[in-house]
DSSP file (Angstrom, degrees, kcal/mol; ACC not computed):
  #  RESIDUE AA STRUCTURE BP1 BP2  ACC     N-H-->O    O-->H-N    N-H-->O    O-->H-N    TCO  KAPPA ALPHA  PHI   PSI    X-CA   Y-CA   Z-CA
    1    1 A X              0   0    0      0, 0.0     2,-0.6     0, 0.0   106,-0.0   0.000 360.0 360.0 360.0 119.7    0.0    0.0    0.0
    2    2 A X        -     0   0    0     24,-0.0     2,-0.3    22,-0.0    24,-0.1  -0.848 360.0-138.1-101.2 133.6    1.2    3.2   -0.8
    3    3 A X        -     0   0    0     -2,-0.6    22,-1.9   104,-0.0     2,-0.4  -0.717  10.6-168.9-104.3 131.6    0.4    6.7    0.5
    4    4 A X        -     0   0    0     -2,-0.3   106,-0.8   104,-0.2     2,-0.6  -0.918   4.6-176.9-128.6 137.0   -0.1    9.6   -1.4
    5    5 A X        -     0   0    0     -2,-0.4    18,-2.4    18,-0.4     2,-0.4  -0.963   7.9-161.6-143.2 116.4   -0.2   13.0    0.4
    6    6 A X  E     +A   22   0A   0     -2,-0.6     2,-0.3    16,-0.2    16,-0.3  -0.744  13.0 170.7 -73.2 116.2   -0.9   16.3   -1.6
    7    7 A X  E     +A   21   0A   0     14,-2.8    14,-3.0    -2,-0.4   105,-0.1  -0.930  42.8  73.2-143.8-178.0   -0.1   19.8   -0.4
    8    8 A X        +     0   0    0     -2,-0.3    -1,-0.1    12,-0.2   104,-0.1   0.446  56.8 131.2 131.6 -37.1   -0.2   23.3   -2.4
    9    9 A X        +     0   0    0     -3,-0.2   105,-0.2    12,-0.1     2,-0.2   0.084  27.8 102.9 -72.8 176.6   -3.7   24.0   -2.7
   10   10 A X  E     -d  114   0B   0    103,-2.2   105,-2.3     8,-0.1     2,-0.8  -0.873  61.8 -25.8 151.9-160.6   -5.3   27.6   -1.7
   11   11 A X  E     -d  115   0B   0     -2,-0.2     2,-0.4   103,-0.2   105,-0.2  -0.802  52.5-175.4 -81.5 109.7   -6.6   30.7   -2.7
   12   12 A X  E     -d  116   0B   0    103,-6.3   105,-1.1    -2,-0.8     4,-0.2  -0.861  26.4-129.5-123.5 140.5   -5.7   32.3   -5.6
   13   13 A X    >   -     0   0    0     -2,-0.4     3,-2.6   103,-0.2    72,-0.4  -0.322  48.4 -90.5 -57.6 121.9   -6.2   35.3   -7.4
   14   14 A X  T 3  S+     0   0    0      1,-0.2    72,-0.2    70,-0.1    -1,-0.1  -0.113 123.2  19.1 -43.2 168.7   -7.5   35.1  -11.5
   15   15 A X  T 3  S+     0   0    0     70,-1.6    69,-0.6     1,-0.1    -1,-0.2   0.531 105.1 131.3  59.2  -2.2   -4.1   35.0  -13.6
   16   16 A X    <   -     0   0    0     -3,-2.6    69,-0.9    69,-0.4     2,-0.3  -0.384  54.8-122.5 -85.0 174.6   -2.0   33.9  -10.1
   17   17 A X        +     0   0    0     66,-0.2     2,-0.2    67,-0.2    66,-0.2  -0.829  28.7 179.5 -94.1 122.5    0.2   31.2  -10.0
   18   18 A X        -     0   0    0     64,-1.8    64,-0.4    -2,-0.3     2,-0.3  -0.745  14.4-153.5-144.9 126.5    0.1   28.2   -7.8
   19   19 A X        -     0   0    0     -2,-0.2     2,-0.4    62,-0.1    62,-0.2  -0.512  12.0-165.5 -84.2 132.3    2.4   24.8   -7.2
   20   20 A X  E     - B   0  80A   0     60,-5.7    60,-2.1    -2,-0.3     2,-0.5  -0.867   8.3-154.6-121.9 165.1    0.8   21.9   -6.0
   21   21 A X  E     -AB   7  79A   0    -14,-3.0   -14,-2.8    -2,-0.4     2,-0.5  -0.961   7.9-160.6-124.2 100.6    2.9   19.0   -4.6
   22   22 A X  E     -AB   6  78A   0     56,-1.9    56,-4.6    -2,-0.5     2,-0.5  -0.959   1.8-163.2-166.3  98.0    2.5   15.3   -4.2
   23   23 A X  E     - B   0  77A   0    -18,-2.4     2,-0.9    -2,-0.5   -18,-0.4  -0.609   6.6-165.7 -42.7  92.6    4.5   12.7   -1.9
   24   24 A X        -     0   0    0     52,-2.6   -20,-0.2    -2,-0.5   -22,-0.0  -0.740  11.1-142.1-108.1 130.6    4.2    9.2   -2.6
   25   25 A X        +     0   0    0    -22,-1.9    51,-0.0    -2,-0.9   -20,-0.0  -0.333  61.9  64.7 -62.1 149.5    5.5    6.4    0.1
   26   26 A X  S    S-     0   0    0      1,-0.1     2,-0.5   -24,-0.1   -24,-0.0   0.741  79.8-111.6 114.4 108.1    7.4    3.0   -1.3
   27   27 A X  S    S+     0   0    0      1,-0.2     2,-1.4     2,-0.1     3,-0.3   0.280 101.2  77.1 -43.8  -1.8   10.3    2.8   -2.9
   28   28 A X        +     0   0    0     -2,-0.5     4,-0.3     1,-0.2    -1,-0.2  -0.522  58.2 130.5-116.8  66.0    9.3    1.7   -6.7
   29   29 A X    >   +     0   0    0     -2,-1.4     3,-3.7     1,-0.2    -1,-0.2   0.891  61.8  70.9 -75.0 -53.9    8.1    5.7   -7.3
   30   30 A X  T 3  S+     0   0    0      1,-0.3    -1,-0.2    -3,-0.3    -2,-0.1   0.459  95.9  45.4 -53.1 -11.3   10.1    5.4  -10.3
   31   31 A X  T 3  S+     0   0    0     42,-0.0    -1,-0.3     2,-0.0     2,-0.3   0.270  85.4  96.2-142.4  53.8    8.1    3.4  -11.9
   32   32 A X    <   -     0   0    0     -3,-3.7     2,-0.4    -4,-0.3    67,-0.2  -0.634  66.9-128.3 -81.4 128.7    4.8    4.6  -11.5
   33   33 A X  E     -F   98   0C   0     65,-2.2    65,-1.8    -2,-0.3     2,-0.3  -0.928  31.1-145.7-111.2 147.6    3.1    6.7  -14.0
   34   34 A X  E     +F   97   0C   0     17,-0.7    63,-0.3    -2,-0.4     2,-0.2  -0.867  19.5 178.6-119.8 100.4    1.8    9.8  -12.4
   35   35 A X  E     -F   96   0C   0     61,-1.9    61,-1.7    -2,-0.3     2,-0.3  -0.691  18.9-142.8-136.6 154.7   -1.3   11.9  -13.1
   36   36 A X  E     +FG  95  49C   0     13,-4.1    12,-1.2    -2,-0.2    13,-1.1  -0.930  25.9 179.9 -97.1 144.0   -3.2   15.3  -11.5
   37   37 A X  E     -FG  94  47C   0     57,-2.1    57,-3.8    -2,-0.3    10,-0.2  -0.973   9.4-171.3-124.1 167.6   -6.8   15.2  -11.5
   38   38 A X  E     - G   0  46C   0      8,-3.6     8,-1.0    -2,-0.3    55,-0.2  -0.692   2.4-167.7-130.6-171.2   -9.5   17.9  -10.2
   39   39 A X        -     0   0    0     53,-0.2    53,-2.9     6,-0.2     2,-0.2  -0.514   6.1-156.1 174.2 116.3  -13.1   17.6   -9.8
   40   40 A X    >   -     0   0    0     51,-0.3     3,-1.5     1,-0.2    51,-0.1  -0.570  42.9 -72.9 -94.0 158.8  -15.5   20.5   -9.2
   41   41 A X  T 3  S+     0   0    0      1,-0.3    -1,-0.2    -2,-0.2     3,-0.1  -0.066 115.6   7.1 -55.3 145.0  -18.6   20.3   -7.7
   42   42 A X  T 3  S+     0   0    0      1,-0.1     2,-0.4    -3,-0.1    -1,-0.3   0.689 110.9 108.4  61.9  20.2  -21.5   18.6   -9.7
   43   43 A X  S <  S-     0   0    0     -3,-1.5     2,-0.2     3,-0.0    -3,-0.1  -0.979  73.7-119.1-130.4 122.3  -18.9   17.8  -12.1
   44   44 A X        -     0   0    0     -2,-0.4    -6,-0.1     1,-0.1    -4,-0.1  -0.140  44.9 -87.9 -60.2 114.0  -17.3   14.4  -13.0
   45   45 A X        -     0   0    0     -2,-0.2     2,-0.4    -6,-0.1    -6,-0.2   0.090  45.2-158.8 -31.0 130.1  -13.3   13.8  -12.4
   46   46 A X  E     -G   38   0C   0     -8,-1.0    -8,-3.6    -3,-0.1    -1,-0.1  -0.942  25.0-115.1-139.0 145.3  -11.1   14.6  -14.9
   47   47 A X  E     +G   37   0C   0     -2,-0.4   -10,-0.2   -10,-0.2    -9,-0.1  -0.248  33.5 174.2 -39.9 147.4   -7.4   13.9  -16.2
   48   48 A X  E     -     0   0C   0    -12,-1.2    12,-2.8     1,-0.8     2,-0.3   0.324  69.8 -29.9-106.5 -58.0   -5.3   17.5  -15.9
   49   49 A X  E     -GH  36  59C   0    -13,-1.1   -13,-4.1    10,-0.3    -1,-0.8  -0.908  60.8-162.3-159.5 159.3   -1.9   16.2  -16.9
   50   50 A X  E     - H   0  58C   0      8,-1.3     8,-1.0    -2,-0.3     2,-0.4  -0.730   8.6-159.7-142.7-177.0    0.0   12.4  -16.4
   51   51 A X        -     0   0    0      6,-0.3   -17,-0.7    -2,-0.3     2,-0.2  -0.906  16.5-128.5-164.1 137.7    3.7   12.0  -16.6
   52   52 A X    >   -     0   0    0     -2,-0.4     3,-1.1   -19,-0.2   -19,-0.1  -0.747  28.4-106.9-104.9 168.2    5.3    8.5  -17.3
   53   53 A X  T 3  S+     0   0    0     -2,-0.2   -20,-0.1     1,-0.2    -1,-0.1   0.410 123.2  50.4 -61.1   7.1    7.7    6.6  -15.9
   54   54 A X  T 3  S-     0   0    0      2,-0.2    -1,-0.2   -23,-0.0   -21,-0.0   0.662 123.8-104.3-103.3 -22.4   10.1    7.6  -19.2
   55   55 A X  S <  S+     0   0    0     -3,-1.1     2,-0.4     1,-0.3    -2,-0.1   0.672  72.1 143.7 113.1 -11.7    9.2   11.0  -18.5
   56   56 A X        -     0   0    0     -5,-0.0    -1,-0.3     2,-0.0    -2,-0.2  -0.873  30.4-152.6-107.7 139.1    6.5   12.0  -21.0
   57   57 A X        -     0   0    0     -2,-0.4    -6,-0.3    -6,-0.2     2,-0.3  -0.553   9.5-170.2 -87.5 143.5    3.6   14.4  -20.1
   58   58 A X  E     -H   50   0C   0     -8,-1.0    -8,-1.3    -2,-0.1     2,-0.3  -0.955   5.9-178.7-129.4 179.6    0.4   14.9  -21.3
   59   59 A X  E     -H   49   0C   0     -2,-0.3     2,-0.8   -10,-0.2   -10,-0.3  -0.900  28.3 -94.5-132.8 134.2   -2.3   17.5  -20.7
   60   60 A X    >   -     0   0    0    -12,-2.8     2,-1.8    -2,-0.3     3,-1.4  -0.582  27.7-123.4-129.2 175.6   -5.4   18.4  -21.4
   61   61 A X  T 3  S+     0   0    0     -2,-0.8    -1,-0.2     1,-0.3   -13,-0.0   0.205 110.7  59.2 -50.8 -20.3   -6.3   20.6  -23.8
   62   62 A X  T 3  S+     0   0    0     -2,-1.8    -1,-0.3     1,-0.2    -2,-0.1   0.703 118.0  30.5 -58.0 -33.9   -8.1   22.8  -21.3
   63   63 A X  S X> S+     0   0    0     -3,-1.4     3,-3.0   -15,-0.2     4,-1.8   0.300  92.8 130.4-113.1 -25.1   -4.8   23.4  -19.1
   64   64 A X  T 34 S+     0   0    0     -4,-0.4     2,-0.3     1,-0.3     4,-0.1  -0.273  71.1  19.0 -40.0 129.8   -2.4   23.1  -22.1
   65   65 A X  T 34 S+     0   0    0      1,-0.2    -1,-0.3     2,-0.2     3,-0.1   0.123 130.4  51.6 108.8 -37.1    0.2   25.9  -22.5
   66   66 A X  T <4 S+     0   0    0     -3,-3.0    17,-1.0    -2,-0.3     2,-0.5   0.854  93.3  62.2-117.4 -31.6   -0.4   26.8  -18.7
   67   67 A X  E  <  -J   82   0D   0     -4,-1.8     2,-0.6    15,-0.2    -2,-0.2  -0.651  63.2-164.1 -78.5 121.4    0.0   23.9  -16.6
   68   68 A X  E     -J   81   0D   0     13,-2.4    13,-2.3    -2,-0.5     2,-0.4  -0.971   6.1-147.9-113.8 131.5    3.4   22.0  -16.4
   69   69 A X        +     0   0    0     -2,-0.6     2,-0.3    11,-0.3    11,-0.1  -0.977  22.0 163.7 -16.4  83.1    4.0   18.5  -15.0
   70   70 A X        -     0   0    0     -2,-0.4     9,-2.1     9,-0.1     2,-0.5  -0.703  18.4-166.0-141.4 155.8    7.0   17.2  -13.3
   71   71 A X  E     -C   78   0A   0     -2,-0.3     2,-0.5     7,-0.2     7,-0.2  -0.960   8.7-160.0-138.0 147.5    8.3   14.5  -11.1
   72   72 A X  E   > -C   77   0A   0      5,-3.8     5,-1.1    -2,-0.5    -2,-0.0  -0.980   5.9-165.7-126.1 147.2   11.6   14.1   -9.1
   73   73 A X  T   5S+     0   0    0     -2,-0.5     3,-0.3     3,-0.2   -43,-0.2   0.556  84.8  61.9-120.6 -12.6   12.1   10.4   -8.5
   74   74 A X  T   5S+     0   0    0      1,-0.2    -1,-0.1     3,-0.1    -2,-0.1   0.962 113.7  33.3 -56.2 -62.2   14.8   11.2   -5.7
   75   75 A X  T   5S-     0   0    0      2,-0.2    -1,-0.2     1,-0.1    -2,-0.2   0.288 112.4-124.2 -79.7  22.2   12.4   13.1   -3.5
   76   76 A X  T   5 +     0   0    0     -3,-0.3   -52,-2.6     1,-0.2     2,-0.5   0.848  65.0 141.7  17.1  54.1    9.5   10.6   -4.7
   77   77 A X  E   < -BC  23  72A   0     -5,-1.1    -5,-3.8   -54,-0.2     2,-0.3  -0.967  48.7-154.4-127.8 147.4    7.5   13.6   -5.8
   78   78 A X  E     -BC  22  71A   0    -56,-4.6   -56,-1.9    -2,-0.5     2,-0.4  -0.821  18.8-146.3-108.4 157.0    5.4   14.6   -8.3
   79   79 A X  E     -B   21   0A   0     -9,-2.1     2,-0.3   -58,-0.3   -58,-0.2  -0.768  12.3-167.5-107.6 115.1    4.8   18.3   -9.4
   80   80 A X  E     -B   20   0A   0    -60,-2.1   -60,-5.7    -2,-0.4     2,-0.5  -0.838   7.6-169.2-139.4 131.5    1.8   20.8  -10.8
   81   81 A X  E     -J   68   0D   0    -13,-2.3   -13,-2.4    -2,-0.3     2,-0.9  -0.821   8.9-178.8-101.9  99.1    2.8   24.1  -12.1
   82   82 A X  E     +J   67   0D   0     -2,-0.5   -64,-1.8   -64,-0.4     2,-0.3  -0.829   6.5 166.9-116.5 116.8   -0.3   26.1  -12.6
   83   83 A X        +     0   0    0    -17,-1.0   -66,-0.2    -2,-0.9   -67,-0.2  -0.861  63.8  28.7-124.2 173.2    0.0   29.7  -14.1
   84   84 A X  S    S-     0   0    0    -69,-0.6     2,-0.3    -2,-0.3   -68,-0.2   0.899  83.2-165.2  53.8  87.4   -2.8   32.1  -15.5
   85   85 A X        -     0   0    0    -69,-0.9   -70,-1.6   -72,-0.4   -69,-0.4  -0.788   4.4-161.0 -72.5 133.1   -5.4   30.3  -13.1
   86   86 A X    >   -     0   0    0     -2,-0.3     3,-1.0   -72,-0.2     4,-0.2  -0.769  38.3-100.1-108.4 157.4   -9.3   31.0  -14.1
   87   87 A X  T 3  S+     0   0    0     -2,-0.3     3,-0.5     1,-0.3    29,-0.2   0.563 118.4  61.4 -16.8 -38.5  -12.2   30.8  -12.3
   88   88 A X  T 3  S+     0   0    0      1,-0.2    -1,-0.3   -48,-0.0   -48,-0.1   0.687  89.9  65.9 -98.0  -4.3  -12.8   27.4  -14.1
   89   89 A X  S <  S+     0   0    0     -3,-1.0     2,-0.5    27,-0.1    -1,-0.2   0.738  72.1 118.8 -84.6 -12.9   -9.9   25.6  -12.9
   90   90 A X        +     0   0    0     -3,-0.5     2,-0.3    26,-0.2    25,-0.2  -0.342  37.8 111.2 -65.0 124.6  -11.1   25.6   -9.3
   91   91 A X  E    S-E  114   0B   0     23,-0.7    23,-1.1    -2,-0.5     2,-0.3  -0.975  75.1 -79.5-169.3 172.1  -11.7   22.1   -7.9
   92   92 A X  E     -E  113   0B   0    -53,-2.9     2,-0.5    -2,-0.3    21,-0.3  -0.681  52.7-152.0 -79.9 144.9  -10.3   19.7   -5.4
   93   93 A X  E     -E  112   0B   0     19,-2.7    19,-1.2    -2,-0.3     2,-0.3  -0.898   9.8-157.0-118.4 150.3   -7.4   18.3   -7.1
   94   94 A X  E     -F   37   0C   0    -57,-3.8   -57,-2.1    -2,-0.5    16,-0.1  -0.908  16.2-124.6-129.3 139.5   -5.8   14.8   -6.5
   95   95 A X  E     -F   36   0C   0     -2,-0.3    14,-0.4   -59,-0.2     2,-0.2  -0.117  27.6-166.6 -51.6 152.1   -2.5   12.9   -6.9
   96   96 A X  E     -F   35   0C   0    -61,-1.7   -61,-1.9    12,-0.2     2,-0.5  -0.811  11.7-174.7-136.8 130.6   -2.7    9.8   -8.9
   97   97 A X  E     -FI  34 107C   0     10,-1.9    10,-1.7   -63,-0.3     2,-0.6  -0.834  11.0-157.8-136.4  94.4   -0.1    7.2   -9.0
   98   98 A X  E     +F   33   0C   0    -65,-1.8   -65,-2.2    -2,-0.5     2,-0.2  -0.563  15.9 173.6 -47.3 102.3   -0.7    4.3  -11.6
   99   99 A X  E   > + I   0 104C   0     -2,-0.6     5,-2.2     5,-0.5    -1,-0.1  -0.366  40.6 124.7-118.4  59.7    1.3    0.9  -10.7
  100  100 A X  T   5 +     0   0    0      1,-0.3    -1,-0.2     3,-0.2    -2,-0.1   0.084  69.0  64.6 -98.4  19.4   -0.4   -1.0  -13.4
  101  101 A X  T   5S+     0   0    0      3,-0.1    -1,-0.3    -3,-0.0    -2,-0.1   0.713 111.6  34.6-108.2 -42.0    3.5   -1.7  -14.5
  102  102 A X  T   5S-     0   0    0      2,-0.1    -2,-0.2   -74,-0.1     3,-0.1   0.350 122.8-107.4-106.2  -0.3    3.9   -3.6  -11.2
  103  103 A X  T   5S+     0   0    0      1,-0.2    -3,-0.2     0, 0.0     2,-0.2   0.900  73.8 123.7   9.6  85.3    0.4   -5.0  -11.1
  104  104 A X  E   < -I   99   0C   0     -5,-2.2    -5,-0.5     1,-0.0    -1,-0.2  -0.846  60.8 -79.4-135.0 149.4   -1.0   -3.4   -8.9
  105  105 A X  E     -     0   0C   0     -2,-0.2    -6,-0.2     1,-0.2    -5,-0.0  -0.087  42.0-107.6 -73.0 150.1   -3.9   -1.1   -8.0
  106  106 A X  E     -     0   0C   0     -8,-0.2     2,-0.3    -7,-0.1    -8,-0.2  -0.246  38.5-164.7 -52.8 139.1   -4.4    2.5   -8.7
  107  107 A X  E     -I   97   0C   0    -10,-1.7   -10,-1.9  -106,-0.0     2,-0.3  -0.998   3.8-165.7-134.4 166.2   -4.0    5.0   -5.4
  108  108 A X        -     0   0    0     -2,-0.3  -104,-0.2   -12,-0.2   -12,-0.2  -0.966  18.3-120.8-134.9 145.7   -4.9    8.3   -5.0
  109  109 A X        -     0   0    0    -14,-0.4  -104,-0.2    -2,-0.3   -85,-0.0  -0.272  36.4-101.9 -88.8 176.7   -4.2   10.8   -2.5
  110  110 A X        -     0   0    0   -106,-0.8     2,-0.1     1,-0.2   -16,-0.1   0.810  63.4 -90.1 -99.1  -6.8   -6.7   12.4   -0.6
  111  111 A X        -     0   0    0    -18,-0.1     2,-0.4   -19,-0.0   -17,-0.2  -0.298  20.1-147.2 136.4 153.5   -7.1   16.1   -2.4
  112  112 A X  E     - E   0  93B   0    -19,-1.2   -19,-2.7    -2,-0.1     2,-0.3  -0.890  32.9-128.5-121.9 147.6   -5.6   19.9   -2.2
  113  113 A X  E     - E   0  92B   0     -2,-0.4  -103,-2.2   -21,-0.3     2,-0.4  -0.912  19.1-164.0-108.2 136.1   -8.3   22.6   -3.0
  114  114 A X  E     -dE  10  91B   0    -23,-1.1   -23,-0.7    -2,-0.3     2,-0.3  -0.973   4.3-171.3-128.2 130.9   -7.7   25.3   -5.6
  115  115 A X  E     -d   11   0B   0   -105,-2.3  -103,-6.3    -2,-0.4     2,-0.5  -0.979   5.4-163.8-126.7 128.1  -10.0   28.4   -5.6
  116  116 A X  E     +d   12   0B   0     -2,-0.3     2,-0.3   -29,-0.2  -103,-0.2  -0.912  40.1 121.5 -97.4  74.8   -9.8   31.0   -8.6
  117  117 A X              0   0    0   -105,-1.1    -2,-0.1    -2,-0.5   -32,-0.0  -0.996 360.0 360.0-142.5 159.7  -11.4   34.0   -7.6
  118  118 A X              0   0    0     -2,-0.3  -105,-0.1  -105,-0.2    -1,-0.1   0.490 360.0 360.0-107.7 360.0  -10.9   37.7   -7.0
């Protein structure tokens, strides 16, 4: 079992900046592949960006061009780099750490909250 512990989240101002930050427990980080997801009220969860264990991102198209994705496999963390922030990107967002390489279950951590407003 692995634990995944999010931190980062808050109040932000349209057009602000905020990094959100994601721990994972266990020694086989490195070869997990690694995703953000959000989910706003009344609204279903959705992919924001994943990362592989090789090291390639993707995003989507909503977040594209502002959101960046990153992992350090020393500190077993993963990374989201959110700049321009809108209104519509507030939602809780949660770690995800795929170990379908390992066969093993998905886990998710348990959420950071991002609020967009002025």
């Amino acid at each position: 079992q692995v634990q995944l512990v999010e931190s980062g989240g808050g109040l932000v101002q349209p057009g602000g900046s905020l990094r959100l930050s994601c721990v994972v427990s266990g020694s086989r980080f490195s070869l997990y592949n690694l995703g953000w997801y959000r989910q706003a009220p009344g609204k279903q969860r959705e992919l924001v960006a994943s990362i592989t264990n090789g090291g390639r991102s993707n995003y989507a198209d909503s977040v594209k061009g502002r959101f960046t994705i990153s992992r350090d496999n020393v500190k077993n963390t993963v990374y989201l780099q959110m700049n321009s922030l809108k209104p519509e990107d507030t939602a809780l967002y949660y770690c995800n750490a795929n170990r379908a390489v390992l066969g093993l279950p998905n886990s998710w951590g348990q959420g950071t909250q991002v609020t967009v407003s002025s």
